[in-house]
C-alpha positions in Angstrom: -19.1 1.1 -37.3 -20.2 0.5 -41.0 -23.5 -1.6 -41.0 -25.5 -3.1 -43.8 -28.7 -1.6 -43.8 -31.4 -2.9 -45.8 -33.9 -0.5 -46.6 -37.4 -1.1 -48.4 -39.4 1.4 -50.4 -36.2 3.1 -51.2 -37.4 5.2 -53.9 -40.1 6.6 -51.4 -40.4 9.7 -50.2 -39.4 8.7 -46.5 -37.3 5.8 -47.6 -35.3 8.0 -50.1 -34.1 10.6 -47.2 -33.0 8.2 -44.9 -31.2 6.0 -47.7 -29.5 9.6 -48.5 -28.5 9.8 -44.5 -27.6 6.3 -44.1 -25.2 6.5 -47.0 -23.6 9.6 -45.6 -23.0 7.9 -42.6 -20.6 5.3 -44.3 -23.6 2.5 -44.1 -23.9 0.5 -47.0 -27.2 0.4 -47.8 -29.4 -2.3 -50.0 -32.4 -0.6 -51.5 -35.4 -2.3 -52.4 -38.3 -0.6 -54.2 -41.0 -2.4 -56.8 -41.3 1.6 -57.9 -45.1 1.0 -58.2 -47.7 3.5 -59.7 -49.7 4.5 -56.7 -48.8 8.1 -57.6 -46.5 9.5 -60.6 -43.4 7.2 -61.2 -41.4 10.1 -62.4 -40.8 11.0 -58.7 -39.9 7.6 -57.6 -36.8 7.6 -60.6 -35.7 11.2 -59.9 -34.9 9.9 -56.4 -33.8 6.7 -57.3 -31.2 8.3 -59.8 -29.9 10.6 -56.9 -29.3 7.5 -54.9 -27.5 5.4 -58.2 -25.4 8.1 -58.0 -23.6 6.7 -54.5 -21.0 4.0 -54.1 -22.3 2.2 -50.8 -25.9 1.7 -52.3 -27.2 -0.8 -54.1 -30.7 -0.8 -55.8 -32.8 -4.4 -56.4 -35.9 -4.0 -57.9 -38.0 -6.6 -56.4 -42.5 -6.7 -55.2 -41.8 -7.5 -51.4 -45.4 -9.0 -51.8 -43.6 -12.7 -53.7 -42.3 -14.3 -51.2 -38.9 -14.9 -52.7 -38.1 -11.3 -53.3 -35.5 -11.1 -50.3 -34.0 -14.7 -50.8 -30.7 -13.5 -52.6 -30.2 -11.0 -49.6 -27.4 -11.7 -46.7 -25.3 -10.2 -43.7 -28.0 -7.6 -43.5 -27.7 -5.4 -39.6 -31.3 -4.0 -39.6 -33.9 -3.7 -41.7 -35.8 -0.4 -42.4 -39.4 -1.3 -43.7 -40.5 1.4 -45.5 -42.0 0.3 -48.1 -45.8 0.4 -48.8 -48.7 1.7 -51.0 -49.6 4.8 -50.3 -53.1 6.8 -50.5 -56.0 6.9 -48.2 -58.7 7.7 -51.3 -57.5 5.5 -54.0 -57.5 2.6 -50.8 -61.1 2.2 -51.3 -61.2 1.7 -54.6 -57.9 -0.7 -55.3 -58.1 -2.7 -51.6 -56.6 -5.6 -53.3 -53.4 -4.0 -53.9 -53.1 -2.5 -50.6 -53.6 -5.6 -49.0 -50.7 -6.7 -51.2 -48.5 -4.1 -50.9 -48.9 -3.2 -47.5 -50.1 -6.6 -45.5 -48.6 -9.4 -47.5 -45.1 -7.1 -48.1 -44.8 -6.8 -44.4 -45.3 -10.2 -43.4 -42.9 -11.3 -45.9 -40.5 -8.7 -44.3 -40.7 -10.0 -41.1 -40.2 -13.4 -41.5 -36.8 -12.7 -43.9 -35.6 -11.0 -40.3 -37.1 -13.8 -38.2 -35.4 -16.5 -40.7 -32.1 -14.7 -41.1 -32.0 -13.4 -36.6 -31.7 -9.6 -38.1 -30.9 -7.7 -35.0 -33.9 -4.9 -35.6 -36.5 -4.3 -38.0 -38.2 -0.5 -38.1 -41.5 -0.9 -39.0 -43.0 2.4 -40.7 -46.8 2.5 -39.9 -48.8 5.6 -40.1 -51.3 7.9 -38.2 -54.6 7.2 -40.7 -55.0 4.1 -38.2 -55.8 6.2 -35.1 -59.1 8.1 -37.6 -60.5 11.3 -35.9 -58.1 12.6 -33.0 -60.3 15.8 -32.3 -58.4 18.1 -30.1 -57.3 14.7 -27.5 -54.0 13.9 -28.6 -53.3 10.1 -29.7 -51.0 7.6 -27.7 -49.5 4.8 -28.8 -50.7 2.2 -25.9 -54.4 2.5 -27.5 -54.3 -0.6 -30.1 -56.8 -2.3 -28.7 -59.2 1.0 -28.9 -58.2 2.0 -32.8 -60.5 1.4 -35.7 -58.8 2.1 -38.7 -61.2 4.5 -41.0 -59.8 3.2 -44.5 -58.3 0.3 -46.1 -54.9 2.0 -46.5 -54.8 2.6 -42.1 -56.6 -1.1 -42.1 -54.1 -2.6 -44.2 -50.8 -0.8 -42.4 -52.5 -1.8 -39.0 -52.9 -5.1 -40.0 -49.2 -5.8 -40.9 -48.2 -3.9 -37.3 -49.9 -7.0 -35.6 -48.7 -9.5 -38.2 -45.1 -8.3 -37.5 -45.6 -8.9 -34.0 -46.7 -12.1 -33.9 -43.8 -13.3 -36.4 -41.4 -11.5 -34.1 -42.8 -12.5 -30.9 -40.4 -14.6 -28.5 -37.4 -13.5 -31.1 -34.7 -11.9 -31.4 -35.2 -9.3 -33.7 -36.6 -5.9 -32.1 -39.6 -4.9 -34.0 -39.5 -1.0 -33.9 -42.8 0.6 -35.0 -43.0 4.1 -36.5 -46.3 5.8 -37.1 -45.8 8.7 -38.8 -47.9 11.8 -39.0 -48.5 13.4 -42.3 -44.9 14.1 -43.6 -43.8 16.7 -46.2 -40.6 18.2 -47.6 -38.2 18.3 -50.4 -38.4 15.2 -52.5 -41.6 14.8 -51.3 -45.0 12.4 -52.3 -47.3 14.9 -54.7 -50.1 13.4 -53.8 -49.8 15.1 -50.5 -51.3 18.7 -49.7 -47.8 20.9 -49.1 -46.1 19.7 -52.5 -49.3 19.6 -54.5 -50.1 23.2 -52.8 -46.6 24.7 -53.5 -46.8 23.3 -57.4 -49.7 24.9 -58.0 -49.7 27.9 -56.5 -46.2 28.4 -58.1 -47.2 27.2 -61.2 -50.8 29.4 -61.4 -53.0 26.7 -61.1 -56.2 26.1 -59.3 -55.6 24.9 -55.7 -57.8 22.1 -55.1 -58.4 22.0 -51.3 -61.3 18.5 -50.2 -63.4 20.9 -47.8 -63.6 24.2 -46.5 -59.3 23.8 -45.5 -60.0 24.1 -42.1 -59.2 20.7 -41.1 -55.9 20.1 -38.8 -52.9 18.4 -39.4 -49.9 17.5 -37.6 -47.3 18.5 -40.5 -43.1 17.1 -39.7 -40.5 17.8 -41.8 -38.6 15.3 -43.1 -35.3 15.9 -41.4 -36.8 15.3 -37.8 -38.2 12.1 -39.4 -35.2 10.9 -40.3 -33.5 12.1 -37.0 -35.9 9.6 -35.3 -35.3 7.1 -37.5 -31.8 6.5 -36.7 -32.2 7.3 -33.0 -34.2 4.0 -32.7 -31.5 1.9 -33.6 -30.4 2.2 -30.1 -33.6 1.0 -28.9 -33.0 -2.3 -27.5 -36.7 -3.4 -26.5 -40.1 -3.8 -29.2 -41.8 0.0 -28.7 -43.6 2.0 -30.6 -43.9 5.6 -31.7 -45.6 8.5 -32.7 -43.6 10.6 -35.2 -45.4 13.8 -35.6 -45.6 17.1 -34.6 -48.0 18.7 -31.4 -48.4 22.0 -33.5 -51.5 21.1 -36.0 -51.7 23.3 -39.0 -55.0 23.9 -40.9 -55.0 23.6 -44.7 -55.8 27.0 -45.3 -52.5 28.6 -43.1 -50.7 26.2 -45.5 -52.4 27.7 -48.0 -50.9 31.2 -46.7 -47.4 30.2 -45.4 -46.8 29.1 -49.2 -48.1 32.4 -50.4 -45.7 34.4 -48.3 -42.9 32.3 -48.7 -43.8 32.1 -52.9 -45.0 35.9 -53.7 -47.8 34.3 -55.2 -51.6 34.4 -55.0 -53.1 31.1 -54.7 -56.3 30.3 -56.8 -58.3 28.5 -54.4 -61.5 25.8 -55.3 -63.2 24.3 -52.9 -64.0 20.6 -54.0 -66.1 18.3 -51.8 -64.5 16.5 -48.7 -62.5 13.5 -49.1 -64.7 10.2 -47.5 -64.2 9.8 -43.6 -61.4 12.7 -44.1 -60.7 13.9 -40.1 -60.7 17.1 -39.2 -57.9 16.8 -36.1 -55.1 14.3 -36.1 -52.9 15.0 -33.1 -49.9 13.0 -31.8 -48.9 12.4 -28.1 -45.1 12.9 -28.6 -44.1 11.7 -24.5 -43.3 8.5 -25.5 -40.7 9.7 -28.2 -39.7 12.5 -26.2 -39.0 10.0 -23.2 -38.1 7.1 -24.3 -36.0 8.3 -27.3 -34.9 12.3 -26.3 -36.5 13.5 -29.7 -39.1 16.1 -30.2 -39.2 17.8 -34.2 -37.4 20.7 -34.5 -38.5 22.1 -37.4 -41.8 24.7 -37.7 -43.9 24.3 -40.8 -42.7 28.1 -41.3 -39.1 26.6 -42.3 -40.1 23.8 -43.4 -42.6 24.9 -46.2 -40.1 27.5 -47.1 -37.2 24.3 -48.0 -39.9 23.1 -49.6 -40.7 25.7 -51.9 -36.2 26.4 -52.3 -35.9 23.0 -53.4 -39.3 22.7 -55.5 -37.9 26.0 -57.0 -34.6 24.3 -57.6 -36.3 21.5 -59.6 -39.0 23.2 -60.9 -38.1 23.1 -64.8 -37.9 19.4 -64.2 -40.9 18.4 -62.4 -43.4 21.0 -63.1 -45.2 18.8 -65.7 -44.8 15.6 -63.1 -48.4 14.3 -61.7 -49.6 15.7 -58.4 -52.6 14.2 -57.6 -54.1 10.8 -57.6 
């Protein structure tokens, strides 16, 4: 059955792939995006065009942070919130906007589905909140234990309770995502794998904060967005890890791209990023239980559609910014 999806952050990197799936599912889907500058605006308008270019999708450019900016909005089914400011570095030095963009924005997002009895709003939050992991994996019943290391986890934790409290003793199932550190075609270049792959590929200097052996828990888009619309049949307010329980170190990333590009990489060692963990790991029993979903994809594939699609765009984007 069609639905009318509203989805925010549209022209995101996560909110662009699953505004692509959505439409091809014969949704029609509302996109809203304030297509702000928290890293280069170039990538937010090459995937904005690619959506333009679909019948069942309609862009409004609005700052979720005014509290007006969803007035004109109706019949909406369920509301993706992806939406936010991005960035766990520049966090410390702009908190004001984060608080805006990520805080404010979400509160006003929840109380357009409270006000208008939406049926479900998916809430993306991330894994930053949950800090330093070591090797003990994180699970998602642990709120009460987390202390967010920046503003950015601070300010995506604090709208996860915010939209709780609005949605409390409502209607609307408030669906929680935290995602662990996702990459793939289209993706943000402010992230390691794209910025990795665009200069290793383009004979630059590959800037790596430390000596690249911390750990991450790198998922590929597509399971992302597999999850995604597997929780609109969750009927209850849950939420859950989105990651992957195979942690990659900087420096095999480093390598994979090397294989997959057959290309050297340059590598510099700069100084490591403030409170930067070395292990973020993700309990997946929840998703796997709850929701049948585990990622499918190894960061072997993955980084080489990465590289394929990078390749396939490279005469257009090679001169885009890819770090903040």
């Amino acid at each position: 059955m069609t639905k009318n999806v509203l989805v925010t952050g549209c022209a995101g990197f996560i909110g662009f792939n699953l505004s692509k799936t959505l439409i091809k599912e014969n949704n029609n889907v509302y996109g809203i995006d304030s297509l702000n500058n928290a890293y280069d605006k170039k990538f937010k308008d090459l995937r904005l065009q690619n959506l333009e270019s679909e019948n069942n999708f309609q862009f409004i450019s609005n700052d979720l942070s005014d509290e007006d900016s969803l007035n004109d909005l109706a019949d909406i089914d369920i509301v993706y919130h992806m939406g936010a400011r991005a960035g766990v570095r520049q966090s410390f030095n702009d908190p004001l906007s984060y608080i805006k963009d990520n805080t404010i924005a979400t509160t006003n997002v929840a109380n357009f589905c409270k006000n208008n009895n939406i049926s479900k709003m998916i809430l993306a939050s991330t894994s930053s909140i949950y800090g330093n992991s070591g090797e003990k994996e994180m699970v998602e019943d642990i709120d009460e234990k987390i202390n967010p290391p920046s503003i950015y986890a601070s300010t995506k934790l604090s709208g996860e309770t915010l939209a709780k409290t609005i949605l409390s003793s409502h209607n609307t199932n408030l669906i929680i995502t935290r995602f662990f550190t996702v990459y793939g075609p289209y993706g943000r270049p402010d992230m390691s794998i794209l910025r990795f792959i665009h200069w290793i590929m383009e004979n630059k200097e590959v800037k790596i904060f430390g000596d690249g052996e911390q750990r991450r828990s790198f998922t590929y888009i597509d399971d992302v967005v597999d999850l995604l619309l597997k929780v609109q049949d969750c009927d209850s307010n849950e939420t859950f890890n989105v990651g992957n329980n195979k942690t990659s170190s900087l420096n095999e990333v480093v390598k994979i791209i090397e294989h997959f590009s057959n290309k050297k990489a340059q590598v510099v060692n700069e100084p490591r990023a403030f409170r930067d963990p070395d292990v973020v790991l993700p309990s997946l029993s929840k998703s796997k239980n709850t929701l049948k979903w585990e990622p499918k994809t190894n960061i072997e594939d993955g980084i080489k559609a990465t590289i394929e699609w990078y390749s396939s765009f490279q005469d257009k984007i090679k001169d885009f910014t890819y770090i903040n």
